[in-house]
N, CA, C and O of each residue as an XYZ file, in Angstrom:
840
protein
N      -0.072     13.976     10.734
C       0.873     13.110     11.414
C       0.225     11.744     11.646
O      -0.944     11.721     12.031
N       1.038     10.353     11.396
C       0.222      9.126     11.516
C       0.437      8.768     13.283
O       1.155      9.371     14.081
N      -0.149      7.990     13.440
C      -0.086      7.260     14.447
C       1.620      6.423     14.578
O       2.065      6.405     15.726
N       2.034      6.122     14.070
C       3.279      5.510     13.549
C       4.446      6.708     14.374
O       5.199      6.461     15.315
N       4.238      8.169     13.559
C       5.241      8.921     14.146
C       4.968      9.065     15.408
O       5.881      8.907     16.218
N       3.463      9.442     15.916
C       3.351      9.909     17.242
C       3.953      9.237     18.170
O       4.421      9.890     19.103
N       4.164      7.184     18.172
C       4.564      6.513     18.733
C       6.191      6.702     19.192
O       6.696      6.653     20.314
N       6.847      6.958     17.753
C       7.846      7.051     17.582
C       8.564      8.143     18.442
O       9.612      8.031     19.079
N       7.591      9.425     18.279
C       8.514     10.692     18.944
C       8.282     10.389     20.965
O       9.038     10.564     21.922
N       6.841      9.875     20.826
C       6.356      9.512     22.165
C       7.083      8.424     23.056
O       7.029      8.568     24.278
N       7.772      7.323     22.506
C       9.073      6.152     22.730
C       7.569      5.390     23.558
O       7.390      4.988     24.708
N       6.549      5.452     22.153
C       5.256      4.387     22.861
C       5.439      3.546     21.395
O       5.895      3.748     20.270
N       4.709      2.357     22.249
C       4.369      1.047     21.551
C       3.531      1.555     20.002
O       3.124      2.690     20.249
N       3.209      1.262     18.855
C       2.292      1.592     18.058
C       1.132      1.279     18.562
O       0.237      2.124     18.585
N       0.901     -0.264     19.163
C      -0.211     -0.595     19.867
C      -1.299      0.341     20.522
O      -2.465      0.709     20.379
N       0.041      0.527     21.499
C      -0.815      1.563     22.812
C      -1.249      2.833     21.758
O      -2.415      3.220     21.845
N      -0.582      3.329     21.016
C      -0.920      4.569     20.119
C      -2.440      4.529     20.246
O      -3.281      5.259     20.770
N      -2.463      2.907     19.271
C      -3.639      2.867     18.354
C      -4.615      2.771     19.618
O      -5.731      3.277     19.505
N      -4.298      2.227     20.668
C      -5.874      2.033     21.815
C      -5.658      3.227     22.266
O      -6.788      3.639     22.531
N      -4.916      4.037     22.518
C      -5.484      5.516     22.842
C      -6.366      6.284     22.152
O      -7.255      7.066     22.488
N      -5.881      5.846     20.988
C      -6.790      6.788     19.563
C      -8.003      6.618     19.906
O      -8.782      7.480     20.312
N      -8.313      4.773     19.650
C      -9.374      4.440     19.757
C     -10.678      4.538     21.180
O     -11.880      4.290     21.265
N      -9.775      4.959     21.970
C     -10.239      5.096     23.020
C     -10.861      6.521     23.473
O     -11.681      6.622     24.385
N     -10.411      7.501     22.789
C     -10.570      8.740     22.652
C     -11.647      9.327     21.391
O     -12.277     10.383     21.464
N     -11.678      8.290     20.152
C     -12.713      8.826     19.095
C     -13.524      9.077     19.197
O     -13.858     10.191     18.792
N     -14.461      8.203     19.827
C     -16.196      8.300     20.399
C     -16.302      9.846     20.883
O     -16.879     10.671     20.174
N     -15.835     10.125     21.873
C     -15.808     11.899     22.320
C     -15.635     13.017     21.014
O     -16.170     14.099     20.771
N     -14.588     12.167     20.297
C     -14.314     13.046     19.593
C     -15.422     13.206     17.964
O     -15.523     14.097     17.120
N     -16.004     12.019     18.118
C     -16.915     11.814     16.591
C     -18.483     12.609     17.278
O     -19.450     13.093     16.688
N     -18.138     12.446     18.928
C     -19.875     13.110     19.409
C     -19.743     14.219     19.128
O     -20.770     14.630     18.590
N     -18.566     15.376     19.253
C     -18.374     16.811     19.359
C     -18.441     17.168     17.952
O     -19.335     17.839     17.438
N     -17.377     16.643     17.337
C     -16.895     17.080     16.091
C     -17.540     16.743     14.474
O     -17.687     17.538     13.545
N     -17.859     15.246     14.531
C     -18.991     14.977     13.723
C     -18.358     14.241     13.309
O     -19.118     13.705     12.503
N     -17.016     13.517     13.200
C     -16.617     13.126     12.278
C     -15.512     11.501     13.377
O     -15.467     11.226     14.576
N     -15.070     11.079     12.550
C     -14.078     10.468     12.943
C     -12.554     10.504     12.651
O     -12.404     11.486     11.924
N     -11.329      9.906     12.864
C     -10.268     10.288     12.864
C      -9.625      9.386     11.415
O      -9.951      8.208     11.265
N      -9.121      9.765     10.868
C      -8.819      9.178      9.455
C      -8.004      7.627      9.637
O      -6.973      7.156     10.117
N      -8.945      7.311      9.073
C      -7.965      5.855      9.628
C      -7.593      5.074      8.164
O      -8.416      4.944      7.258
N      -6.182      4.576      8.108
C      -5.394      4.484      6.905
C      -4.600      2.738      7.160
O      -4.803      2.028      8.145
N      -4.061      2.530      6.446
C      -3.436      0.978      6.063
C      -2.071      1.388      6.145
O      -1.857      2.551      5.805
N      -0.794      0.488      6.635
C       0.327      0.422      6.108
C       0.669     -0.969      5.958
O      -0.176     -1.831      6.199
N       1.991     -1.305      5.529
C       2.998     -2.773      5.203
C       3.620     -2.422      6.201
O       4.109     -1.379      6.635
N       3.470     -4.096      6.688
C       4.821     -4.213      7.790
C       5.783     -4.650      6.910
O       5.828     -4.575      5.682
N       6.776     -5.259      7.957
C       8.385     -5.822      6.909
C       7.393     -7.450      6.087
O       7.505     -8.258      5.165
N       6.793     -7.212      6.840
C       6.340     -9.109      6.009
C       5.114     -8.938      5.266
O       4.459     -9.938      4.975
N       4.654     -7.565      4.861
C       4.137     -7.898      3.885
C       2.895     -7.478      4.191
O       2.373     -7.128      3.133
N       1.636     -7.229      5.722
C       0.845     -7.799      5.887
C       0.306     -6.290      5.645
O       1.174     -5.485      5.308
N      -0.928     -5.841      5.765
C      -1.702     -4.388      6.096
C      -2.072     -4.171      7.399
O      -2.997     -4.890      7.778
N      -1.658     -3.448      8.145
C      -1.885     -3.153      9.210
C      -2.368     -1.765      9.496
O      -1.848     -0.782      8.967
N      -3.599     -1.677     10.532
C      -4.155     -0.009     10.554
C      -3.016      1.014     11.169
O      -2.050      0.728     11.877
N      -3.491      2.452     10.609
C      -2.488      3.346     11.865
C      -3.600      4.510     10.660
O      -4.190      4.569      9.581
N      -3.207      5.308     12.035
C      -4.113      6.422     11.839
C      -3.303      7.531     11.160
O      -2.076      7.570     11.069
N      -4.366      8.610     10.602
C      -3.736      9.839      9.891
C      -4.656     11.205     10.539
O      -5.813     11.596     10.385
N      -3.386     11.713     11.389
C      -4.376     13.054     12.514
C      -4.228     14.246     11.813
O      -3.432     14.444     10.895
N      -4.910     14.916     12.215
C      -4.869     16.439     11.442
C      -3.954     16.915     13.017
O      -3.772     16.236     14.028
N      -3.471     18.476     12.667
C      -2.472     18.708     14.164
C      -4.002     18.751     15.324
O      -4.126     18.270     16.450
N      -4.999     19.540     14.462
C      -5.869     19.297     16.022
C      -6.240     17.866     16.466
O      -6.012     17.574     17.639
N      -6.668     17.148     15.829
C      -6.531     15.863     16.142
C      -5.718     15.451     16.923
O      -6.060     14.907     17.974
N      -4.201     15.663     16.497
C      -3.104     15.113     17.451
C      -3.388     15.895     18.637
O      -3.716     15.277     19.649
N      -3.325     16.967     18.665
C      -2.937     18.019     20.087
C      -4.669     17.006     20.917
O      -4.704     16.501     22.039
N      -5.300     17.017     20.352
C      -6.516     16.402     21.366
C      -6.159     15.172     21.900
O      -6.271     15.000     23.113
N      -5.599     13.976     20.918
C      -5.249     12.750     21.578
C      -3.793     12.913     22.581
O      -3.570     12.142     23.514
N      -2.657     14.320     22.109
C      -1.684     14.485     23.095
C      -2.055     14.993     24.892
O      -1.420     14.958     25.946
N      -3.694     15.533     24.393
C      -3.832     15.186     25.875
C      -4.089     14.124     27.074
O      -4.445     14.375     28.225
N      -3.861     13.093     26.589
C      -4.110     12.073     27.370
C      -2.434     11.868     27.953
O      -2.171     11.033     28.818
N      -1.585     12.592     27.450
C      -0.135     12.141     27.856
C       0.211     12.910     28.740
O      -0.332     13.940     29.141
N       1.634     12.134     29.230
C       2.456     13.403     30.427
C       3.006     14.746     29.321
O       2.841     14.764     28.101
N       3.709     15.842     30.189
C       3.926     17.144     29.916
C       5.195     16.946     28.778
O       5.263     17.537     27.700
N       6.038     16.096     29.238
C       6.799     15.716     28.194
C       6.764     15.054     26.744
O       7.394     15.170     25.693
N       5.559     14.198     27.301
C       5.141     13.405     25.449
C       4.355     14.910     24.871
O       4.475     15.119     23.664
N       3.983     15.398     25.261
C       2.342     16.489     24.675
C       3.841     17.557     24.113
O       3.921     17.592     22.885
N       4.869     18.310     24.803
C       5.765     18.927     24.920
C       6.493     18.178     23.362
O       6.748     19.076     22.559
N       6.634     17.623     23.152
C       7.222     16.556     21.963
C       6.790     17.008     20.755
O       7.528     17.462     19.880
N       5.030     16.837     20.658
C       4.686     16.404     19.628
C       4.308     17.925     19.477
O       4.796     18.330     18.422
N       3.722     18.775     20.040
C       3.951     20.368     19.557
C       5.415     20.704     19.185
O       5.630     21.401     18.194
N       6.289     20.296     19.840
C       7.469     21.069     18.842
C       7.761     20.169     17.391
O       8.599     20.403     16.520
N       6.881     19.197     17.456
C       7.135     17.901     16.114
C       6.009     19.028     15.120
O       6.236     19.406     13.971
N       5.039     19.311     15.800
C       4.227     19.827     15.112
C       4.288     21.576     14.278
O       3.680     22.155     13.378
N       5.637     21.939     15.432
C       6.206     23.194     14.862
C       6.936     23.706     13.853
O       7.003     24.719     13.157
N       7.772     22.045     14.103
C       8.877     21.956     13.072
C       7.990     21.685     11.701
O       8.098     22.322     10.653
N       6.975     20.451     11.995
C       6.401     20.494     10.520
C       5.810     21.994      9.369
O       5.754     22.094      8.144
N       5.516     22.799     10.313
C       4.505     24.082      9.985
C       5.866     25.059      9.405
O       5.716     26.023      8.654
N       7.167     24.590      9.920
C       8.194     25.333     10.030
C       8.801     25.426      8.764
O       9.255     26.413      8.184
N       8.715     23.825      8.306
C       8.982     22.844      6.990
C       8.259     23.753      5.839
O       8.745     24.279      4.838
N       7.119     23.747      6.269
C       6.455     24.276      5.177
C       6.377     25.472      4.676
O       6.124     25.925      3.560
N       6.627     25.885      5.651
C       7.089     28.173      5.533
C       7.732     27.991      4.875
O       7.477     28.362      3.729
N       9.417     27.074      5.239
C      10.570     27.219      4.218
C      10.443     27.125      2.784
O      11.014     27.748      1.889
N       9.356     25.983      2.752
C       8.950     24.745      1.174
C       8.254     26.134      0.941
O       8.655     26.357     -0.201
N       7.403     27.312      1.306
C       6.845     27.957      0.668
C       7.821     28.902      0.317
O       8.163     28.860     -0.864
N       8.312     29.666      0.963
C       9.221     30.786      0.814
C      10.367     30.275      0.132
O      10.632     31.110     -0.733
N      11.323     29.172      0.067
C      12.048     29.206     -1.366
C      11.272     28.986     -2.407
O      11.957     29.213     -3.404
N      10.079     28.625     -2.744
C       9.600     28.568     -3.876
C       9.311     29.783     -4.609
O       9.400     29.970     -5.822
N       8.826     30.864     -3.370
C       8.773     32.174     -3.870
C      10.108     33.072     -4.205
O      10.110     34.162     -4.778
N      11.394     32.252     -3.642
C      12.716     32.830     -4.021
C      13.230     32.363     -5.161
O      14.119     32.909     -5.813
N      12.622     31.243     -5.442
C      12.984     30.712     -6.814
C      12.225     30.961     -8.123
O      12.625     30.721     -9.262
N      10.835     31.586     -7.673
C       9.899     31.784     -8.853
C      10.205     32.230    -10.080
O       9.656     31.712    -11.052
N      11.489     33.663    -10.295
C      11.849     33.961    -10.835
C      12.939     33.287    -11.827
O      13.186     33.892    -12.871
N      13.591     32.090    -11.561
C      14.318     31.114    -11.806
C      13.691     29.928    -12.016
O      14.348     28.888    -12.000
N      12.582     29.925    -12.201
C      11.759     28.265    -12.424
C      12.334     27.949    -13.517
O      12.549     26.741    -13.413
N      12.811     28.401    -14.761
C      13.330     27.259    -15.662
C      14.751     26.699    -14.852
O      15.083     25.525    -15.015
N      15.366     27.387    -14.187
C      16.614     26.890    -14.080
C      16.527     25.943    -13.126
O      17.025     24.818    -13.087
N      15.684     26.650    -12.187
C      15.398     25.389    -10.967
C      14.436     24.191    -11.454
O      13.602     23.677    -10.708
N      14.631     23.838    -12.677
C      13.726     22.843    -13.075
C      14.914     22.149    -13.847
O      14.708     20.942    -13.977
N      15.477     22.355    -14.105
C      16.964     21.742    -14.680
C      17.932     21.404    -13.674
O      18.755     20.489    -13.641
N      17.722     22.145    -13.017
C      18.657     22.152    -11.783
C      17.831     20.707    -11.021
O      18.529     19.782    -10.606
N      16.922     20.679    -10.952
C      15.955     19.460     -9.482
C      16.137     18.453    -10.763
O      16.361     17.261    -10.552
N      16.064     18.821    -11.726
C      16.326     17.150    -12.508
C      17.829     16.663    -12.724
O      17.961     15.547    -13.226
N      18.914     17.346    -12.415
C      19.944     16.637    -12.117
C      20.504     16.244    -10.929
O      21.466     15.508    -10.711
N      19.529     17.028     -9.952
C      19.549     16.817     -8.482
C      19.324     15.002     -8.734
O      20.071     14.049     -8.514
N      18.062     15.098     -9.239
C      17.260     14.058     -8.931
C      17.664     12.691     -9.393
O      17.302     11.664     -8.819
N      18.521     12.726    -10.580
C      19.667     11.618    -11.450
C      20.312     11.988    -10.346
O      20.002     11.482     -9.267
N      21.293     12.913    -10.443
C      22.247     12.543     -9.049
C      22.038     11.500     -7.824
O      22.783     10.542     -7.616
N      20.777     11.881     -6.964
C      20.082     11.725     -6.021
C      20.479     10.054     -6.128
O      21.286      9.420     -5.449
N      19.439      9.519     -7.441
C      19.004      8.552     -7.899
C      20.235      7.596     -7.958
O      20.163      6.584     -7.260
N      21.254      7.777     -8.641
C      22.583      7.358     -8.773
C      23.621      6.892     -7.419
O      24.191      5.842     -7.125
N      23.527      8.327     -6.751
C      23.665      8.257     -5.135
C      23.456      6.852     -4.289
O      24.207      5.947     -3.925
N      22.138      7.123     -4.172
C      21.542      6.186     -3.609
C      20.629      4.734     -3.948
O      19.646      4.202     -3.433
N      21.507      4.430     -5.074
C      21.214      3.188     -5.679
C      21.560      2.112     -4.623
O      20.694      1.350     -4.193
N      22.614      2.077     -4.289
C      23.291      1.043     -3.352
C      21.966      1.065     -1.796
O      22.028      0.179     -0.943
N      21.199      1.885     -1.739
C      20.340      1.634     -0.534
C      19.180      1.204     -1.113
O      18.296      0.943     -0.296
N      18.904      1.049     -2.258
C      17.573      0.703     -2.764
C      17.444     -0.729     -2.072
O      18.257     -1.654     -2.080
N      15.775     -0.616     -1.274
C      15.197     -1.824     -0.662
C      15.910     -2.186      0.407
O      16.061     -3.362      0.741
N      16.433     -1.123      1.059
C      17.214     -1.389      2.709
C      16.039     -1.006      2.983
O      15.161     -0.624      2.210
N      16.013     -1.179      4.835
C      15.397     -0.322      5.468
C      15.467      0.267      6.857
O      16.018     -0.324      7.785
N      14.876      1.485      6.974
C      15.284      2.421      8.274
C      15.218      1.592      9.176
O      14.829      0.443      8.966
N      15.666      2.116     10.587
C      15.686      1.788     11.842
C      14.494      1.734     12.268
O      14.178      0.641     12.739
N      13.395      2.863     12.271
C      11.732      2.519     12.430
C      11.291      1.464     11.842
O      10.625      0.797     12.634
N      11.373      0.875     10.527
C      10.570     -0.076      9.749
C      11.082     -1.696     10.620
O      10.222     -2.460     11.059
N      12.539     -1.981     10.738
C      13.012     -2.756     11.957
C      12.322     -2.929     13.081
O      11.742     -3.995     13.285
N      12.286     -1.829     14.035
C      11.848     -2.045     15.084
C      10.269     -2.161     15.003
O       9.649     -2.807     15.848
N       9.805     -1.678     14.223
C       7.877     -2.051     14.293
C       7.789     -2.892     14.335
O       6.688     -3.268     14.735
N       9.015     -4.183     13.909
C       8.074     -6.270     14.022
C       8.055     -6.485     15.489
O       7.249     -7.103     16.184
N       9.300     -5.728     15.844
C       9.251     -6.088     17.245
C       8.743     -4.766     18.524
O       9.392     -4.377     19.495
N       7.646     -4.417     18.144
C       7.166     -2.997     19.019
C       7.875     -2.507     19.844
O       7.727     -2.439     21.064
N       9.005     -2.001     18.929
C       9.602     -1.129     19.501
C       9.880      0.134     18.559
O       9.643      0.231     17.355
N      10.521      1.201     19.537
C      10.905      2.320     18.680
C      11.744      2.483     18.274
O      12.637      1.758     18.714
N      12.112      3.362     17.311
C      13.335      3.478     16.665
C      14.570      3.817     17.856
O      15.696      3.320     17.835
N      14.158      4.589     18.676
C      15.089      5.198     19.967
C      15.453      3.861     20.249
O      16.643      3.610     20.062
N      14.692      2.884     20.675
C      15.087      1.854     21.808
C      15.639      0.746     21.155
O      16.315     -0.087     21.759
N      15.309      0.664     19.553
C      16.635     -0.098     18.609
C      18.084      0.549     18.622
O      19.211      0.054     18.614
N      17.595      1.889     18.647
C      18.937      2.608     18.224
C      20.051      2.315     19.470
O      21.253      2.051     19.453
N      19.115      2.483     20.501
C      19.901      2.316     21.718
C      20.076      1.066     22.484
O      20.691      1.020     23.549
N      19.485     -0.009     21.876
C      19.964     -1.225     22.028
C      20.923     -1.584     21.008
O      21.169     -2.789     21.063
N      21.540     -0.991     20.117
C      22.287     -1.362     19.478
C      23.700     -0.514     19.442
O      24.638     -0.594     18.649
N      23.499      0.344     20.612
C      24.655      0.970     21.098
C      24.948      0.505     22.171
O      26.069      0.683     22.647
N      23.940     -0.243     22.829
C      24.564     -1.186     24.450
C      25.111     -2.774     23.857
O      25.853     -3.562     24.444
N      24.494     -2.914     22.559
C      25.342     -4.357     22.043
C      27.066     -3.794     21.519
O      27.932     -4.620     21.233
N      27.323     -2.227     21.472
C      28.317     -2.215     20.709
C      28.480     -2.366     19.629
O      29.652     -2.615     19.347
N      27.302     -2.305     18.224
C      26.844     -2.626     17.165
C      27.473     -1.113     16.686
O      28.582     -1.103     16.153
N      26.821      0.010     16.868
C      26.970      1.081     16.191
C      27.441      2.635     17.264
O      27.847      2.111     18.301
N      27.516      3.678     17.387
C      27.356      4.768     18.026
C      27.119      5.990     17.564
O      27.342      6.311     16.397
N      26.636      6.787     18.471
C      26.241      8.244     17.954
C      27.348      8.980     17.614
O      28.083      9.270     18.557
N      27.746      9.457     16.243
C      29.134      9.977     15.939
C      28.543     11.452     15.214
O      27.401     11.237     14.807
N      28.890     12.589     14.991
C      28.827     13.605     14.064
C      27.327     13.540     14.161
O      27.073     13.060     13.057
N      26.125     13.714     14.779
C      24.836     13.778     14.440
C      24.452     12.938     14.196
O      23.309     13.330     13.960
N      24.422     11.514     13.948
C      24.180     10.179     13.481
C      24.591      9.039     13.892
O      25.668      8.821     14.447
N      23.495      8.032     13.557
C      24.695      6.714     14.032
C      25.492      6.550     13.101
O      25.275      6.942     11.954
N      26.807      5.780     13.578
C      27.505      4.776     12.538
C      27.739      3.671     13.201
O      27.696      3.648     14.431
N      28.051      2.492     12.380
C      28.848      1.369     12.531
C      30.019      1.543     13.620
O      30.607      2.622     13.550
N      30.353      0.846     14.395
C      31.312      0.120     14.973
C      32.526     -0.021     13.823
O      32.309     -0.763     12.865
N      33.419      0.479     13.890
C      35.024     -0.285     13.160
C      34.450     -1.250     12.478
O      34.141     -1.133     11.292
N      34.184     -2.700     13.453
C      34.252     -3.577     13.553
C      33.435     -4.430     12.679
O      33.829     -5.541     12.324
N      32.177     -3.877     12.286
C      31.022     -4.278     11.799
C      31.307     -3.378     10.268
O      30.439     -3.772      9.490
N      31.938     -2.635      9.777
C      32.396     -1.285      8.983
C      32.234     -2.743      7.587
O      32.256     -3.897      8.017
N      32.120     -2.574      6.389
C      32.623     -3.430      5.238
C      32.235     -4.656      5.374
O      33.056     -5.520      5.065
N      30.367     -5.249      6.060
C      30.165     -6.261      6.108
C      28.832     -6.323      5.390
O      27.994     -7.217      5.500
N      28.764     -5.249      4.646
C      27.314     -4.966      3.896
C      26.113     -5.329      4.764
O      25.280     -6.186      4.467
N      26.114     -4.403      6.137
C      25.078     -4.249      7.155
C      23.771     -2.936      6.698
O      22.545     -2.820      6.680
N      24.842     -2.244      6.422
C      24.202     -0.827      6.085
C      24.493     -0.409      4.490
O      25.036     -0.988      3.549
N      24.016      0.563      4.624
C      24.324      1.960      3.323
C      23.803      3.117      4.103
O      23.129      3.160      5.131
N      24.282      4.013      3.360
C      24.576      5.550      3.364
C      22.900      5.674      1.955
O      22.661      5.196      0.846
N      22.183      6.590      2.934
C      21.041      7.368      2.563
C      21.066      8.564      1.933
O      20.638      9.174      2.913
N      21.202      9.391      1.145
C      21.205     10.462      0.871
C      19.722     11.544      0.835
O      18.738     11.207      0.178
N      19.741     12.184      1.228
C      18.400     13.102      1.618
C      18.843     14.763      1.067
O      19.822     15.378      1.490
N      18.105     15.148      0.293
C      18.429     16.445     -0.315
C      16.664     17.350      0.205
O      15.450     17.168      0.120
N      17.982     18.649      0.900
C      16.408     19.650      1.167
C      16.876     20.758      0.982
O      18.083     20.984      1.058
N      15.674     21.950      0.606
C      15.940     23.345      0.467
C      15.762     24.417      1.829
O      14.742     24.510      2.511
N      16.829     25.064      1.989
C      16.970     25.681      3.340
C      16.126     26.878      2.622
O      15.796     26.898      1.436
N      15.812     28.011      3.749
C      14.819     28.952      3.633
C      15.379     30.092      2.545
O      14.614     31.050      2.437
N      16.385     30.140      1.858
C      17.213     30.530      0.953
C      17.089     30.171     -0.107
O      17.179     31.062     -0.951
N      16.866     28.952     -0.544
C      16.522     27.991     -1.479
C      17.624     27.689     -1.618
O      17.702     27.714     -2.846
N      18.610     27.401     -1.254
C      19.764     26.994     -1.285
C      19.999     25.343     -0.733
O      19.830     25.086      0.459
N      20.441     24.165     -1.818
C      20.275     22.667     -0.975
C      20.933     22.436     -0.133
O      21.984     23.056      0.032
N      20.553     21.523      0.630
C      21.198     21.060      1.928
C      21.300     19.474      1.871
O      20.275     18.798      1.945
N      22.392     18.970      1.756
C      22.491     17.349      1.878
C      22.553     17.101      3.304
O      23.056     17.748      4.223
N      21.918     16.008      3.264
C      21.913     14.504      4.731
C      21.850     13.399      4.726
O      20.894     12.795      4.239
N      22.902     12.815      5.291
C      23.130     11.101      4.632
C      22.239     10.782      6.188
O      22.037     11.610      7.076
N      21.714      9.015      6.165
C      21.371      8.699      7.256
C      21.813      6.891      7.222
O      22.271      6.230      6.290
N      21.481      6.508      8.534
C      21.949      5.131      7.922
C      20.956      4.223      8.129
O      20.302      4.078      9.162
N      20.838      3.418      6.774
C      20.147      2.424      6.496
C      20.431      0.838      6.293
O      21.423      0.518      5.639
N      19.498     -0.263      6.895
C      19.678     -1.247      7.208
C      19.486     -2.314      5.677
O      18.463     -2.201      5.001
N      20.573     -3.289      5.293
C      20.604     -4.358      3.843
C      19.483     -5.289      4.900
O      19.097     -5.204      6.065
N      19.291     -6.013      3.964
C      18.461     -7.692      4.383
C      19.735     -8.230      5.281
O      19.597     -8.833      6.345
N      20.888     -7.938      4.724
C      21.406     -9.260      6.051
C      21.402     -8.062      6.727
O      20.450     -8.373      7.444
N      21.664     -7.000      7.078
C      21.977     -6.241      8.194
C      20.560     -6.580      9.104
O      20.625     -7.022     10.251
N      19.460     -6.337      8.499
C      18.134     -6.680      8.980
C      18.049     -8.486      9.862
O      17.520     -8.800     10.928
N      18.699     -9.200      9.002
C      18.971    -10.612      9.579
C      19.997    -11.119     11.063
O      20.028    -12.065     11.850
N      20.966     -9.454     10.758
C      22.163     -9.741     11.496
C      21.088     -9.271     12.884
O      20.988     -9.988     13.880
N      20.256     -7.809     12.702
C      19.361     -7.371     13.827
C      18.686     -8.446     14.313
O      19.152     -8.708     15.422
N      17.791     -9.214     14.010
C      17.090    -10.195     14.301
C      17.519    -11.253     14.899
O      16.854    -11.614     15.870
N      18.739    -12.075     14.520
C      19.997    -12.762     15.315
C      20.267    -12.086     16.519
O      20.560    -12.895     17.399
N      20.287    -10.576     17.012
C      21.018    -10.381     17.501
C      19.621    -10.191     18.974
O      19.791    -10.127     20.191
N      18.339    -10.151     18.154
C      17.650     -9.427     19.460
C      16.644    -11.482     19.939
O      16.141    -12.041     20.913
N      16.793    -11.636     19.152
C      16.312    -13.289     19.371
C      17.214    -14.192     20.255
O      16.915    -14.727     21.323
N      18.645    -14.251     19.419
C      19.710    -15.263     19.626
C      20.610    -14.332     20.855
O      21.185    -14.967     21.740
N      20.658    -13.283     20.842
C      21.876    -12.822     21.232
C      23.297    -12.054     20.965
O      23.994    -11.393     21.735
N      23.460    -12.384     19.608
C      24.492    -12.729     18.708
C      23.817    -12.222     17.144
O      22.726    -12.514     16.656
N      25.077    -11.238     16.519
C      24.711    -11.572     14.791
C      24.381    -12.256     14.203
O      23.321    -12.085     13.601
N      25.300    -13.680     14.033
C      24.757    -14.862     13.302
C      25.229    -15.973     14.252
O      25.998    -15.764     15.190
N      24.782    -17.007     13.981
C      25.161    -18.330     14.648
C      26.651    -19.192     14.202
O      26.937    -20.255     14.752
């Protein structure tokens, strides 16, 4: 898990993430021998910026510095991941017997997929947004339900009516295998450059555009 998600599920700054980490390694490089993996990402502009890569013990050690609720978070983040992977193992073993077909089958998934979600190519999520301005995805999401921008509808945000057909967003498509091996689609919504421009207008200026 990076430093990036922990922030995210935690509704902390990346900042503070990273000075906790850092604040906690020394103990952890005297005991353990080692240090905590430390990795590069792109912001929206381009630049490299650090964030860390924890193993779960790693995380569960730096989740102790938090209240009962952040630590409470990132173990069930950490359950679900382990949970992920039972499934990713066990349909593979339901499909073993079917590998040619399921290999024909994931390559028209994957044209499909591809086709799908052409129209979102080079948007971007609600996390990648809110990192210029240290914030979390929660507290974009939910500042943009107190502007009246979007709301929580069916499991997801959407658009406002109002904002609907202004090429703000696209529709994400996400394909996964349930413990059956059977697929499961999930659209999510993703932000165009002006939608990204209209955000930025809106948390600077006030307003979408001028």
């Amino acid at each position: 898990m990076t430093s990036l998600e922990i922030a995210e599920i935690c509704g902390k700054q990346h900042n503070h993430v990273l000075r906790d980490i850092r604040s906690m390694e020394p103990a952890w490089e005297k005991v353990n021998g080692s240090k905590f993996g430390l990795i590069e990402y792109k912001d929206l502009r381009g630049r490299l910026k650090p964030c860390y890569s924890l193993t779960k013990t790693e995380c569960l050690y730096v989740a102790t510095k938090y209240d009962d609720e952040m630590r409470a978070k990132l173990v069930l983040r950490w359950e679900q991941l382990e949970m992920e992977r039972l499934a990713q193992h066990q349909s593979m073993r339901l499909l073993t017997t079917k590998q040619e077909v399921l290999h024909e089958s994931e390559e028209i998934v994957g044209e499909q997929l591809d086709e799908v979600n052409e129209e979102s190519d080079g948007c971007l999520t609600v996390s990648e947004i809110a990192a210029v301005y240290n914030m979390t995805a929660h507290d974009l999401n939910s500042f943009l339900v107190d502007m009246k921008i979007q709301r929580w509808r069916c499991g997801q945000y959407r658009l406002l009516p109002k904002y609907e057909g202004l090429g703000l967003t696209a529709d994400r498509l996400n394909v996964s295998y349930s413990l059956k091996g059977k697929l499961k689609y999930e659209t999510y919504l993703v932000w165009t450059e002006k939608g990204r421009d209209f955000i930025t207008n809106l948390i600077e200026n006030g307003h979408g555009w001028d």
